[in-house]
PASE-583818 format. One record per atom (N, C-alpha, C): residue in three letters; atom name; x, y, z. Coordinates in nm, 2 decimals. Layout:
BEGIN
SITE  res  atom       x       y       z
SITE  Ala    CA       X       Y       Z
...
# end
This chain:
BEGIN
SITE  res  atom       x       y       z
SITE  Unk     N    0.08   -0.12    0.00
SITE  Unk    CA    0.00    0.00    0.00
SITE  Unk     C    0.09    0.12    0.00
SITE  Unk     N    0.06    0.24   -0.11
SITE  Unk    CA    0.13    0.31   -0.12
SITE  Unk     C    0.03    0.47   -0.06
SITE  Unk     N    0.01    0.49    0.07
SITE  Unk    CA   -0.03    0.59    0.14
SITE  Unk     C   -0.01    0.70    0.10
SITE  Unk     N   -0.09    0.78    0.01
SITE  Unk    CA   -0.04    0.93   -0.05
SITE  Unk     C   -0.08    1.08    0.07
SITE  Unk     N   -0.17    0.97    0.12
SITE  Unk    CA   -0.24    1.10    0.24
SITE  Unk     C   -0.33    1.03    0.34
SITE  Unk     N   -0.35    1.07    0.44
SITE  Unk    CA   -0.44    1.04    0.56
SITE  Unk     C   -0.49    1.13    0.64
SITE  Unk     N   -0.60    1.13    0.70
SITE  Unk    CA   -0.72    1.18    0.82
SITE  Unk     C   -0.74    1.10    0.92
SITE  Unk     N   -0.79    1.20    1.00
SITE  Unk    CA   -0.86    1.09    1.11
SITE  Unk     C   -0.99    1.18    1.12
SITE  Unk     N   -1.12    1.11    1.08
SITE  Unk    CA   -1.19    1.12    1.05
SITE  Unk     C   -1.29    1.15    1.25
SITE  Unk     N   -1.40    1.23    1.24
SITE  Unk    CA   -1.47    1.19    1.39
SITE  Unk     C   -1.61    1.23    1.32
SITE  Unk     N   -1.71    1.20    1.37
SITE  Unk    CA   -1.83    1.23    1.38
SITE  Unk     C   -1.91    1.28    1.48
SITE  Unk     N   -1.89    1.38    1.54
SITE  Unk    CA   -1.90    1.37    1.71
SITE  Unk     C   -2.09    1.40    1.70
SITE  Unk     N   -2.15    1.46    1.84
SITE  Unk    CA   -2.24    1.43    1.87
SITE  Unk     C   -2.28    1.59    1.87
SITE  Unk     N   -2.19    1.66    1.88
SITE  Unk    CA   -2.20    1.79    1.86
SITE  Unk     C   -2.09    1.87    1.77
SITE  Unk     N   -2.10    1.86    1.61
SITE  Unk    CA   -1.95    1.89    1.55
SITE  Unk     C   -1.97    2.06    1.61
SITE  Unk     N   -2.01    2.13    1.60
SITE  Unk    CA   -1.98    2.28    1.68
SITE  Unk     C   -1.87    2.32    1.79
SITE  Unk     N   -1.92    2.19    1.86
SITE  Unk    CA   -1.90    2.21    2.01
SITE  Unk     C   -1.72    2.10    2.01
SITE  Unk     N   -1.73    2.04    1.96
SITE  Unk    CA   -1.62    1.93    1.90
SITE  Unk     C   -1.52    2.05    1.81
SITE  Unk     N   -1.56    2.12    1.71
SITE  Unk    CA   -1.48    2.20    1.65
SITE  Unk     C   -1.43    2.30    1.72
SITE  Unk     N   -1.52    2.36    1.80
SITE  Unk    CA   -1.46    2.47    1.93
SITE  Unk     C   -1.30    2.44    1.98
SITE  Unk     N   -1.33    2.28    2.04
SITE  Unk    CA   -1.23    2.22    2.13
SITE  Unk     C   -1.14    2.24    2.05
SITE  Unk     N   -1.14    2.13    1.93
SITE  Unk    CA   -0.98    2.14    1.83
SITE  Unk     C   -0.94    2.28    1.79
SITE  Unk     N   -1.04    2.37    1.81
SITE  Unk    CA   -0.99    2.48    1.69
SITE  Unk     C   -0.95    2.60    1.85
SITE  Unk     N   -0.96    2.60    1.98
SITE  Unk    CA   -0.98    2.69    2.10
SITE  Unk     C   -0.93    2.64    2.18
SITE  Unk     N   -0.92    2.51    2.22
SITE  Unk    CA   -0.89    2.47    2.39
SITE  Unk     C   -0.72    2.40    2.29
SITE  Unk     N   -0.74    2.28    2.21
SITE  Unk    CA   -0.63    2.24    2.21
SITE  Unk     C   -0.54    2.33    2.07
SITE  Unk     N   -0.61    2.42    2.02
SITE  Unk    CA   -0.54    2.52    1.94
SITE  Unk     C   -0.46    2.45    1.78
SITE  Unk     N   -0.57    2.39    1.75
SITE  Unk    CA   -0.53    2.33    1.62
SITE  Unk     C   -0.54    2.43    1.48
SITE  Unk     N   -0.47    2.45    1.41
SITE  Unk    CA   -0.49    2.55    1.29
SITE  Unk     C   -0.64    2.47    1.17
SITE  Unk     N   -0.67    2.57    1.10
SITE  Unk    CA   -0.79    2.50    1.03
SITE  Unk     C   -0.74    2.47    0.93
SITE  Unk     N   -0.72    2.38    0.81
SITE  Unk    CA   -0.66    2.34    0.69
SITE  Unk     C   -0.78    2.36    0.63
SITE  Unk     N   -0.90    2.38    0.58
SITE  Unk    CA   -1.02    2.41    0.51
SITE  Unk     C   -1.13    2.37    0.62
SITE  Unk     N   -1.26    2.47    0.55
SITE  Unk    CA   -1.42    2.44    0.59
SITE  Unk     C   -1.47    2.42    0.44
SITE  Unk     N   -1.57    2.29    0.51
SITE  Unk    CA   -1.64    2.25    0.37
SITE  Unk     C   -1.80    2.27    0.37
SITE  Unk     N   -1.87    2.21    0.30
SITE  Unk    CA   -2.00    2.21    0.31
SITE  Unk     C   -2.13    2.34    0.35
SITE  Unk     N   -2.20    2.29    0.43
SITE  Unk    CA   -2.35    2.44    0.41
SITE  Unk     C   -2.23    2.53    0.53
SITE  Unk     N   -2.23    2.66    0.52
SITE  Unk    CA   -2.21    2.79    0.58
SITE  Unk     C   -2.27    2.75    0.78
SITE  Unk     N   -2.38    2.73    0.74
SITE  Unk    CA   -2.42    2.76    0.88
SITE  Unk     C   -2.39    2.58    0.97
SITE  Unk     N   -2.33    2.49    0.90
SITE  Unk    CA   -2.30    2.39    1.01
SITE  Unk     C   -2.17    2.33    0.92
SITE  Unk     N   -2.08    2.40    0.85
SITE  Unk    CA   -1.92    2.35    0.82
SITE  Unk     C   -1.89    2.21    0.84
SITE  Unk     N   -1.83    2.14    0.80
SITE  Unk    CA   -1.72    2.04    0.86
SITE  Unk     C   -1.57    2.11    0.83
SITE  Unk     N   -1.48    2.08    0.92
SITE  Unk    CA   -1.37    2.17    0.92
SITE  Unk     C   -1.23    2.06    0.93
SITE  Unk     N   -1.13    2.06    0.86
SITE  Unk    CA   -1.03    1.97    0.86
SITE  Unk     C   -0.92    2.04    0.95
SITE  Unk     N   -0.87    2.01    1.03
SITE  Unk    CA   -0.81    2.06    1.06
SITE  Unk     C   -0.63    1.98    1.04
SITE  Unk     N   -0.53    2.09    1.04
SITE  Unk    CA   -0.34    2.05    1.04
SITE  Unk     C   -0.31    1.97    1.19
SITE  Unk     N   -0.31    1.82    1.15
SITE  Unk    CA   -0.24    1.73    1.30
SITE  Unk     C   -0.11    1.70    1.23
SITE  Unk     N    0.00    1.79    1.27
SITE  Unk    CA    0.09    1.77    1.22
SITE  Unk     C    0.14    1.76    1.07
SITE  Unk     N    0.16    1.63    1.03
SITE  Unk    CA    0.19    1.59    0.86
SITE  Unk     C    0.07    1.55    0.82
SITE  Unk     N   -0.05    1.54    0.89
SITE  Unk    CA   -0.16    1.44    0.90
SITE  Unk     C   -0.29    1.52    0.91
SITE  Unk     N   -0.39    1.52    0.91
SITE  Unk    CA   -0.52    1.59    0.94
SITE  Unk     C   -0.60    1.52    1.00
SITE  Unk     N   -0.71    1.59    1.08
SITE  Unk    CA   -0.82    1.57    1.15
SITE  Unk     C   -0.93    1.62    1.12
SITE  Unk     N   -1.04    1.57    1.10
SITE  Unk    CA   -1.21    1.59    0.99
SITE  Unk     C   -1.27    1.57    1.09
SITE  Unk     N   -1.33    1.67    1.15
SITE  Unk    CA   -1.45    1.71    1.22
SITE  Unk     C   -1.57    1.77    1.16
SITE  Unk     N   -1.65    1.63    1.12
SITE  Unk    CA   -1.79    1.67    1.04
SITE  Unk     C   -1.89    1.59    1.06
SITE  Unk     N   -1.97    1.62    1.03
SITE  Unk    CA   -2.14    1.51    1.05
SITE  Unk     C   -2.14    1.52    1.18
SITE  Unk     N   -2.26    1.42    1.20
SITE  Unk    CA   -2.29    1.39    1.35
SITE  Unk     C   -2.30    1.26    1.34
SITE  Unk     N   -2.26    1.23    1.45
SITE  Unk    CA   -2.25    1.07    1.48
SITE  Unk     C   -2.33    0.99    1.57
SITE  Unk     N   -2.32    0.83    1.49
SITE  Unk    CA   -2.48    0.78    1.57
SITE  Unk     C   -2.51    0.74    1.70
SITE  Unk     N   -2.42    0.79    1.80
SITE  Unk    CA   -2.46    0.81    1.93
SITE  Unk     C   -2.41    0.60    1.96
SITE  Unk     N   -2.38    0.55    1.86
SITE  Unk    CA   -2.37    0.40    1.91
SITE  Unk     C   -2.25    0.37    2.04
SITE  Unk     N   -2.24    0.27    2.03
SITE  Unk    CA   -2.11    0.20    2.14
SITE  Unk     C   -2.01    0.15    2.01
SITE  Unk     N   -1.89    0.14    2.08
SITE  Unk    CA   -1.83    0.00    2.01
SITE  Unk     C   -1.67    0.11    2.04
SITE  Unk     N   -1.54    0.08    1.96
SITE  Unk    CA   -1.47    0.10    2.00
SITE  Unk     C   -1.43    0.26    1.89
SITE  Unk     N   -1.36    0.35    1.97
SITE  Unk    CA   -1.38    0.46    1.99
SITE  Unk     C   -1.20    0.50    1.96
SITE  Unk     N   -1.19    0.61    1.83
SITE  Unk    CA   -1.06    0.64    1.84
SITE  Unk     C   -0.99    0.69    1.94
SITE  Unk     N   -0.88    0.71    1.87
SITE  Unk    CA   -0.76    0.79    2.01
SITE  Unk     C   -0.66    0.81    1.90
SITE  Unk     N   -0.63    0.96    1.96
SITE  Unk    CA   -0.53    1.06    1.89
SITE  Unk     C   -0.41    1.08    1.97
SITE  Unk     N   -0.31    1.07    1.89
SITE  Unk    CA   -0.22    1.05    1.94
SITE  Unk     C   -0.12    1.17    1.87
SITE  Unk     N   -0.05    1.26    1.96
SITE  Unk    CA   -0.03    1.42    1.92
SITE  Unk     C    0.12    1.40    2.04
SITE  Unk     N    0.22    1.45    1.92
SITE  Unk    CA    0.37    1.45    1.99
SITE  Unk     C    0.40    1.62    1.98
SITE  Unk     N    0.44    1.64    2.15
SITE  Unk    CA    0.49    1.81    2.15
SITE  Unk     C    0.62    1.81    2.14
SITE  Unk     N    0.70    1.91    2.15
SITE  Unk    CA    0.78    1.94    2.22
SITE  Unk     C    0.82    1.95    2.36
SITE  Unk     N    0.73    2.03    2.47
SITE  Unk    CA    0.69    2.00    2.59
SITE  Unk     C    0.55    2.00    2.65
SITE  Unk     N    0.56    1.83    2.68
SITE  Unk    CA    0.45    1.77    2.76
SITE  Unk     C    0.41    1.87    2.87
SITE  Unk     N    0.44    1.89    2.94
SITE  Unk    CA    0.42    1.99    3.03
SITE  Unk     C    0.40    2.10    3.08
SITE  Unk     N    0.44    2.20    2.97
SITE  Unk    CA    0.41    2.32    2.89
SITE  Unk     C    0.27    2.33    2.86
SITE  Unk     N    0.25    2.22    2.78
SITE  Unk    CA    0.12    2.21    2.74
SITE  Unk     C   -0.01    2.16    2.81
SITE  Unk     N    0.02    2.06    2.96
SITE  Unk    CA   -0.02    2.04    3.05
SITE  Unk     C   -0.13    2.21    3.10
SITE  Unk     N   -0.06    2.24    3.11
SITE  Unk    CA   -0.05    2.41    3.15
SITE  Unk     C   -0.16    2.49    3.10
SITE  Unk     N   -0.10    2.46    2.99
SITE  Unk    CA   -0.18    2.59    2.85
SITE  Unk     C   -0.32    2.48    2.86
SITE  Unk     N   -0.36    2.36    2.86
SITE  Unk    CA   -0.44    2.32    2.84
SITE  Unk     C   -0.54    2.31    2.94
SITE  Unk     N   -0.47    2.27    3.07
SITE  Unk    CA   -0.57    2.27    3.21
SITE  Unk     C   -0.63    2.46    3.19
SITE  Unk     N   -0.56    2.54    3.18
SITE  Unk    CA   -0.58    2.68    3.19
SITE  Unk     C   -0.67    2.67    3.07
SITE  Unk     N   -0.69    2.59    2.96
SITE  Unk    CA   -0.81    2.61    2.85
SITE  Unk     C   -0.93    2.54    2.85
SITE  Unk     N   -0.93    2.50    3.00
SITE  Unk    CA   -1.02    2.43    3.05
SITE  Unk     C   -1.09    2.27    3.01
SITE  Unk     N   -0.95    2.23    2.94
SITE  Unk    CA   -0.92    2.11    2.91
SITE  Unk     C   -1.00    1.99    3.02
SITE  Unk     N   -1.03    1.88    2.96
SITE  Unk    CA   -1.01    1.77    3.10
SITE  Unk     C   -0.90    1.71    3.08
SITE  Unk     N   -0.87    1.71    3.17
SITE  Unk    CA   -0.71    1.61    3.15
SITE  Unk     C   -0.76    1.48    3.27
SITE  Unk     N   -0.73    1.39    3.18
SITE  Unk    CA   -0.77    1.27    3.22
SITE  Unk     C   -0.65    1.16    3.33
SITE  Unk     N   -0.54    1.23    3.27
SITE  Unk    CA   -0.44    1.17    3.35
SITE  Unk     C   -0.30    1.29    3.35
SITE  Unk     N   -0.24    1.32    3.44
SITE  Unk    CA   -0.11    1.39    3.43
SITE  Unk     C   -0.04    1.36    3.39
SITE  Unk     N    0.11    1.45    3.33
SITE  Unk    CA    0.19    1.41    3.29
SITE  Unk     C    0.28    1.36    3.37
SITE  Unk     N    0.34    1.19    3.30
SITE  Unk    CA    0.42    1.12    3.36
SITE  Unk     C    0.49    1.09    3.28
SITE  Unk     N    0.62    0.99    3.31
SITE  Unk    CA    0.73    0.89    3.19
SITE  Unk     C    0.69    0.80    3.24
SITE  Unk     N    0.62    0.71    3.13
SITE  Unk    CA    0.60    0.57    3.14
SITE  Unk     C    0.74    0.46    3.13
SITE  Unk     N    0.66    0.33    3.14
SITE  Unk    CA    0.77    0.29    3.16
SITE  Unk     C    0.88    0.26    2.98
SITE  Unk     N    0.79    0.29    2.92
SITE  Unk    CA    0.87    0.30    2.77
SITE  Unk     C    0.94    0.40    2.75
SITE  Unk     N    0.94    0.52    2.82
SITE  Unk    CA    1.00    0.64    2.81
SITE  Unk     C    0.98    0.72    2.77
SITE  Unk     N    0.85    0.74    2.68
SITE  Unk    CA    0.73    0.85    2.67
SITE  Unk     C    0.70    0.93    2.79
SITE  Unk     N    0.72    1.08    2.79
SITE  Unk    CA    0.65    1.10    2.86
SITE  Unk     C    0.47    1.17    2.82
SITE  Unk     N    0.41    1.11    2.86
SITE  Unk    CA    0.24    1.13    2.80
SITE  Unk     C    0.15    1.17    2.90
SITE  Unk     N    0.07    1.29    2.86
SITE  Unk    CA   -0.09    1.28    2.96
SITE  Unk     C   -0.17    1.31    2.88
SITE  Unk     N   -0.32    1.27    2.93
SITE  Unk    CA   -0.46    1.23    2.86
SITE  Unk     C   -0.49    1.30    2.86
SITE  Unk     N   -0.62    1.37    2.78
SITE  Unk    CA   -0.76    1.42    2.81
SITE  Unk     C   -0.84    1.38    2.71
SITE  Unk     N   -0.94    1.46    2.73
SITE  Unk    CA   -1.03    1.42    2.67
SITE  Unk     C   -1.10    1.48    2.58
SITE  Unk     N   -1.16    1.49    2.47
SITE  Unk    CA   -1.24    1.64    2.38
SITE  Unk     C   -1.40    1.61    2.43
SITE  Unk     N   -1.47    1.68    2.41
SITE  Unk    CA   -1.64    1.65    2.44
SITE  Unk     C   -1.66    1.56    2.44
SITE  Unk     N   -1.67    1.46    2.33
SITE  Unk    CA   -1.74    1.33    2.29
SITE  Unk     C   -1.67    1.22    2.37
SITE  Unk     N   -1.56    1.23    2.44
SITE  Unk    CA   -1.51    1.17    2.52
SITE  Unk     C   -1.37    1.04    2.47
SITE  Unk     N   -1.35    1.16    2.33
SITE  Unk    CA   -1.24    1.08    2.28
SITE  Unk     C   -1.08    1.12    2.34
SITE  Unk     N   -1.03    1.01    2.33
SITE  Unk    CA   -0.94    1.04    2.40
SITE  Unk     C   -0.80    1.07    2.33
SITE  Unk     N   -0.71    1.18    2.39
SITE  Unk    CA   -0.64    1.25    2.31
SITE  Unk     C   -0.49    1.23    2.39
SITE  Unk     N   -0.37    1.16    2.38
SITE  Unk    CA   -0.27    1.14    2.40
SITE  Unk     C   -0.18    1.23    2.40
SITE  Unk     N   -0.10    1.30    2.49
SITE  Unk    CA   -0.04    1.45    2.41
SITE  Unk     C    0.15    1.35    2.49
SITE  Unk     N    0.19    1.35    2.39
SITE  Unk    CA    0.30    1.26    2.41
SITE  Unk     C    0.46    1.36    2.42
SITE  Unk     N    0.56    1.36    2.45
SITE  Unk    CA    0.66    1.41    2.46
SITE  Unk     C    0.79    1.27    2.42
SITE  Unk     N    0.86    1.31    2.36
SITE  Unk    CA    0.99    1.23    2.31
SITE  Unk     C    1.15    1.24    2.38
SITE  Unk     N    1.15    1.24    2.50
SITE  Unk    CA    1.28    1.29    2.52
SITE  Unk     C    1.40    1.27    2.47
SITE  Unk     N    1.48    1.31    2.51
SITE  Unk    CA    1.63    1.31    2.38
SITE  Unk     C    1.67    1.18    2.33
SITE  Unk     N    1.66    1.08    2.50
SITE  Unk    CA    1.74    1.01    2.49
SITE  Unk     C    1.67    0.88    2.43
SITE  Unk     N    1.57    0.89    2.42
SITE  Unk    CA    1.45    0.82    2.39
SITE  Unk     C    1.53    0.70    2.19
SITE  Unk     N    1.49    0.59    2.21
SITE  Unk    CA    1.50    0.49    2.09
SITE  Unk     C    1.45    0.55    1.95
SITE  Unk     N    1.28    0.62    1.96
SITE  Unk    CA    1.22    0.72    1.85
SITE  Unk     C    1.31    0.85    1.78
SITE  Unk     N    1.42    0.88    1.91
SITE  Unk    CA    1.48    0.99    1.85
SITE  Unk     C    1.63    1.01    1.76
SITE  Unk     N    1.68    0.85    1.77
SITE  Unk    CA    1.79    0.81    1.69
SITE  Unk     C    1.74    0.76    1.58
SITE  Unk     N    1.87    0.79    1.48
SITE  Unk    CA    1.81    0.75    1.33
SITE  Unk     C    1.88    0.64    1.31
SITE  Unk     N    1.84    0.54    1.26
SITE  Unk    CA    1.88    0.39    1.27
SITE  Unk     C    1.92    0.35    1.11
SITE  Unk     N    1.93    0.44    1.08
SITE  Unk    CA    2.04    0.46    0.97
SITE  Unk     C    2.15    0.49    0.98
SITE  Unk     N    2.27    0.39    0.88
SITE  Unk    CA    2.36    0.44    0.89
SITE  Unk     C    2.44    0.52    0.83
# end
């Protein structure tokens, strides 16, 4: 499979209130708005990658994404996010892989990983020679 582009698609339960969060609390840039004027779907810049916050979604069960978003400093943004009245679901710690990572949450109760890479970390060498 030769991958030319990817999304991560959501359908939340409130795209308004869902678009708020990515575009205000966690401060995502908007890459385009599509569709009618008065209810948008809006894609937003996740890094190399994008995020599609559109439609509404069928309120079902079953298993539920998770975003996964690498800073610069985990704990910086701890910060900026509790102060944006974020939920943060878990604090920042270093696990035992050597991530340091804390949770929250966006409305619909997806859950959002905000990861940090420290220097010394395996992800940060190039395994090339």
């Amino acid at each position: 499979m030769d991958v030319l582009s990817s999304r991560i698609l959501l359908r939340p339960a409130d795209p308004a209130r869902a678009q708020r969060f990515y575009r205000d609390v966690l401060g995502l840039a908007v890459y385009r708005e599509f569709g009618p004027a008065g209810s948008p779907g809006v894609v937003f810049f996740l890094g190399p990658g994008f995020l599609e916050v559109s439609g509404h979604g069928t309120g079902g069960t079953g298993s539920s994404p998770m975003i996964w978003l690498q800073v610069r400093d985990v704990r910086a943004e701890h910060e900026r996010l509790a102060a944006a009245g974020a939920h943060v679901t878990r604090e920042p710690r270093e696990e035992p892989w050597g991530l340091v990572e804390m949770w929250i949450e966006d409305p619909d109760g997806v859950e959002i990983v905000i990861v940090e890479v420290p220097d010394a970390h395996p992800l940060r060498r190039d395994p090339r020679s």
